[in-house]
N, C-alpha and C positions, 0 to 999 in steps of 0.2 A: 632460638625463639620457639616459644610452644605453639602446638597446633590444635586446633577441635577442628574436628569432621563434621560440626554440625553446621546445617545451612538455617537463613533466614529468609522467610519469605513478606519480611514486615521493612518498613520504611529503612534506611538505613543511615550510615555517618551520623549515628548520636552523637560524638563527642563533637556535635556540629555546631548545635544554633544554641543562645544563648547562656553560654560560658560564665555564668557570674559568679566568682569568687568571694568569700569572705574577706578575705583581705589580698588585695593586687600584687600580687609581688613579678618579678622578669620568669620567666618561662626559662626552667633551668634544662639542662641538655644531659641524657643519659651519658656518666663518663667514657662507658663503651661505644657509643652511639655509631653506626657506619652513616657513609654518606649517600651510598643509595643502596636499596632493599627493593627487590623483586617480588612481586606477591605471589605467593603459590596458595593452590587450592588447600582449604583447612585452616588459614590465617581468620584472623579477629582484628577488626581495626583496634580492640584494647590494644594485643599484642605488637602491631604494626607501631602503634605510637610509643611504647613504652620501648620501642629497641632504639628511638631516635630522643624522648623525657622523661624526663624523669619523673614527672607527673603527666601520667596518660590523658586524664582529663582535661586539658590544659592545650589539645591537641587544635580545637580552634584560632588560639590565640596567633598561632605560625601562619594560620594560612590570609589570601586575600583574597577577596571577592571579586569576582569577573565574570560579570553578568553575560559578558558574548562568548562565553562558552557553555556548552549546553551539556548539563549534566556534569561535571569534572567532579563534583563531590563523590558521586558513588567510584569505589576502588573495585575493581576485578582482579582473578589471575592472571597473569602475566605483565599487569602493570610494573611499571619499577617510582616507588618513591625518593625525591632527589633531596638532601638536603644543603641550602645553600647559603647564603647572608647579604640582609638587606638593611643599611644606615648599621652593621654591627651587630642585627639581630637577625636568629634564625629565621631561616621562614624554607616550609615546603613543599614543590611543588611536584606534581606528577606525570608521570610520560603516557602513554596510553599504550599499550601491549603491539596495538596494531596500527598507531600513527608513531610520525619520525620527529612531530612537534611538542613540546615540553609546555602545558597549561598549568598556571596555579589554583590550586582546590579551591572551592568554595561553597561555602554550608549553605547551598539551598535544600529546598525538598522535592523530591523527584516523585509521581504518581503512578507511573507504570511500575510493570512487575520488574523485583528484583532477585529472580531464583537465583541468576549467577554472581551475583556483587556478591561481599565477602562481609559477615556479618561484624555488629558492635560486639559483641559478645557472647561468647558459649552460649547461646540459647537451648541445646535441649537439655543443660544441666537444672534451667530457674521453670522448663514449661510443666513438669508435673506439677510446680507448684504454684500457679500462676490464678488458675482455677481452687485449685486443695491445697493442701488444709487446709483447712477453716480456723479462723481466732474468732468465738461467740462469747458474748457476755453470758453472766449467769441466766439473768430473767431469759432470755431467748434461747438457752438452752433448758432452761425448768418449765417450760411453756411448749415445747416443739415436740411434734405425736411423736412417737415413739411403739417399738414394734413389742408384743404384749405376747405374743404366741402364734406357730406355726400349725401347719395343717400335717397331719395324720399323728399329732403328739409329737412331732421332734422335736429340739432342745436346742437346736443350732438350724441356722439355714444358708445356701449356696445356689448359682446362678439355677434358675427355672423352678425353686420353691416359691409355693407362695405364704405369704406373711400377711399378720394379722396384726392392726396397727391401730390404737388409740389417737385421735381423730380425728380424719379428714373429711369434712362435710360440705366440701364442694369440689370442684372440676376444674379450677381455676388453671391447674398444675396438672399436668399429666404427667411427670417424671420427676422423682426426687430421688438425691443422695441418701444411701446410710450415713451417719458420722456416728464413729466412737467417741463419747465422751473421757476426756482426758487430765492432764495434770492441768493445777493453774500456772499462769506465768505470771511470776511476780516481780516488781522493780526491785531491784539490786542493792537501792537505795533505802530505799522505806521499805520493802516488805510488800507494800500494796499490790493487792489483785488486780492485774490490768486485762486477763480475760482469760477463756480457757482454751486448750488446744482441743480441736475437732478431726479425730481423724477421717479420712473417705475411709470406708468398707466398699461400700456396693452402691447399685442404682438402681431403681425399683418402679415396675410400670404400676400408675394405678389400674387397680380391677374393675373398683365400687367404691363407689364412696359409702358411709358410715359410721358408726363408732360399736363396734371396730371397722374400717376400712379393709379392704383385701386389695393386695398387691403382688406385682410377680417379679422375684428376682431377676433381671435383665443379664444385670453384669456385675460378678462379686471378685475382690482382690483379697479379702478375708471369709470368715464366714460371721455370721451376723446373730445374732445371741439377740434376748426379751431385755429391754431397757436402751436398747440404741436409739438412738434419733434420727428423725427424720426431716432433711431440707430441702424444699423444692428445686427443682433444677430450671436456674435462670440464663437464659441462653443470652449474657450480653456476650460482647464482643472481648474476647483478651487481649490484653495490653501484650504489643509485642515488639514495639517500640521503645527505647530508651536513651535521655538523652545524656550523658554522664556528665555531674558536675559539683562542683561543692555548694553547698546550702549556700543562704545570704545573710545565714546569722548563727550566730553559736549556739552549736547543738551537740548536749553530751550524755552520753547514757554507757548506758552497757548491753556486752552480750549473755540472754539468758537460758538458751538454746541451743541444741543444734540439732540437725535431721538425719537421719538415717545411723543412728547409733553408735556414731563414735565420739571417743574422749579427746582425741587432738585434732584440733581445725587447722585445715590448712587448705593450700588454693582450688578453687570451684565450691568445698564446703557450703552449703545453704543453711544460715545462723537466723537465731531471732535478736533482736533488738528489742526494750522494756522503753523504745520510744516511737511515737507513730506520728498521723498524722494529724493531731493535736499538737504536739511537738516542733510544729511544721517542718515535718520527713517529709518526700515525693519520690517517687518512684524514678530511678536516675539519680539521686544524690550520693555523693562519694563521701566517705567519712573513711578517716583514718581509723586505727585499734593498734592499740597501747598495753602493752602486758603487765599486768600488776606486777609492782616490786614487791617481791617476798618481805616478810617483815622475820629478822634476824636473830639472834643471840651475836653483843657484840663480846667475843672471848676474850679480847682485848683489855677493855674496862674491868677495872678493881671491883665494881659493882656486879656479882654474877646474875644479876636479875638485866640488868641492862639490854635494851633491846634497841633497833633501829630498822627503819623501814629504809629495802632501799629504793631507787625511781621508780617511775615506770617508763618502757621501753617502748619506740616504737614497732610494731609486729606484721603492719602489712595494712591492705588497702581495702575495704569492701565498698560493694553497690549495693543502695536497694533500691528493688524491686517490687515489692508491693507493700500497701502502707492498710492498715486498721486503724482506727481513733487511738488506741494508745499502746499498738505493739506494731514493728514493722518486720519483714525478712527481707535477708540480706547475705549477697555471693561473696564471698572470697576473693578477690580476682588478684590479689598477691598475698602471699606471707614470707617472710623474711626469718621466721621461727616460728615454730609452735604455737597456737594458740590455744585460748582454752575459755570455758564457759566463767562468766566475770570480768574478763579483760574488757578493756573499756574502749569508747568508741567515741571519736569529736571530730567536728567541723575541721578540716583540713587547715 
């Protein structure tokens, strides 16, 4: 079973509370599946479920609610998971590291802190990006100040410069992001512009307001060039929470992205999606991805123009994670082969 070292300090057992599938089918069983699994520190309830289902998300349906026990939903190390059978169907329940009594889970939610419980999923692989990037429409990117010139004539600038910026005429915001303006992302389908990508550079204190504005580089992860943009920095709260599930309606797009510069996707990968939440995506929905079938020469056929598309294959499992009006991102959290930018992506 894989392990992340990453810890969660947000709500935990997403693949808890309400479980609605597209279509009901029985909750089928990993063919390898053991009958009890120990938890050790660096597990992931994905992982945990997927060594007993064959569909992780699906991991609510095994368990039963037992309201007189206090807390059984969240999982720690040293717990052991049991798998047993009730009327003929699976069902899960758990022992407790430190008790000699066997409780069955149940998907409440717990509000005390949970440093040591054992997160839904890889969290520090989706948290740079939870906040950043940005997907902005055009208008709100052709509208947004933008930095115009630095102080003593330099041509670039890096943390502790200050920057001269087209225009912020109020106080409203004391901190804003640099963003790179970037490629568009288009539906895979039609072509259509669905928004552009934003990258973070830097963060920048205001000085003064005016036009131009003076501001002081704070914190920069590139350096920052005349034409960049500027976006206030709004301190909501990150979603860090996730509850995994499949949508309640059929939803099919593609992927048209991916992050950090590689050509083949594979597990933890952070992809885009040319569907969001207009689409009705949510943050927590699981969708399959399906590999395009190559389209052929058949050598076969008398005909040498003769061509034939073949399937597409299924390729592994993603979550997403944050939703925009018409693009969403979206983890990896299995591949079974290779994937790649266009493979397509539906409702379970």
């Amino acid at each position: 079973m894989p392990h992340s070292s990453l810890k969660l300090t947000g709500l935990l057992l997403g693949l808890l509370l309400s479980c609605t599938t597209f279509a009901a089918e029985p909750v089928a069983l990993n063919p390898t599946h053991p009958d009890r699994y120990t938890v050790v520190k660096g597990d992931t309830l994905w992982d945990i479920a997927g060594a007993f289902l064959r569909d992780p998300w699906q991991w609510p349906e095994v368990w039963h609610v037992n309201p007189q026990i206090e807390n059984p939903h969240l999982i720690y190390p040293g717990d052991t998971i049991i798998l047993t059978y009730l009327n003929g169907k699976p069902s899960l329940s758990i022992q407790r590291g430190t008790q000699s009594n066997t409780v069955k889970l149940s998907p409440h939610i717990r509000s005390t802190p949970l440093d040591t419980a054992i997160p839904v999923i890889p969290m520090g692989d989706i948290m740079p990006f939870l906040s950043r990037p940005y997907v902005m429409d055009k208008k709100d990117m052709d509208t947004a100040p933008y930095i115009v010139s630095f102080r003593e004539e330099r041509i670039a600038g890096t943390t502790h410069d200050k920057i001269y910026v087209r225009s912020i005429e109020t106080k409203e915001h004391n901190r804003y992001d640099i963003i790179r303006p970037g490629k568009p992302y288009k539906d895979a389908d039609t072509g259509e512009i669905l928004g552009y990508e934003a990258m973070y550079i830097g963060t920048a204190e205001l000085e003064r307001t005016g036009d131009p504005a003076s501001l002081i580089l704070i914190n920069s992860k590139m350096e920052s060039i005349a034409g960049y943009r500027l976006l206030p920095v709004i301190y909501d709260k990150e979603q860090k929470d996730f509850y995994p599930k499949s949508p309640d309606r059929l939803i099919t797009g593609n992927i048209i992205a991916v992050f950090n510069g590689v050509s083949q996707i594979g597990q933890h990968n952070i992809v885009v999606l040319d569907r969001g939440a207009d689409s009705g995506l949510a943050p927590g929905h699981v969708l399959t991805v399906e590999k395009r079938g190559a389209t052929i020469f058949d050598r076969i056929s008398p005909d040498p123009h003769d061509k034939i598309k073949l399937p597409d294959e299924k390729a592994g499992v993603l979550m997403v994670f944050r939703t925009f009006p018409h693009v969403s991102f979206g983890i990896i959290m299995s591949a079974t082969t290779v994937i790649h930018v266009l493979d397509r992506v539906h409702t379970p």
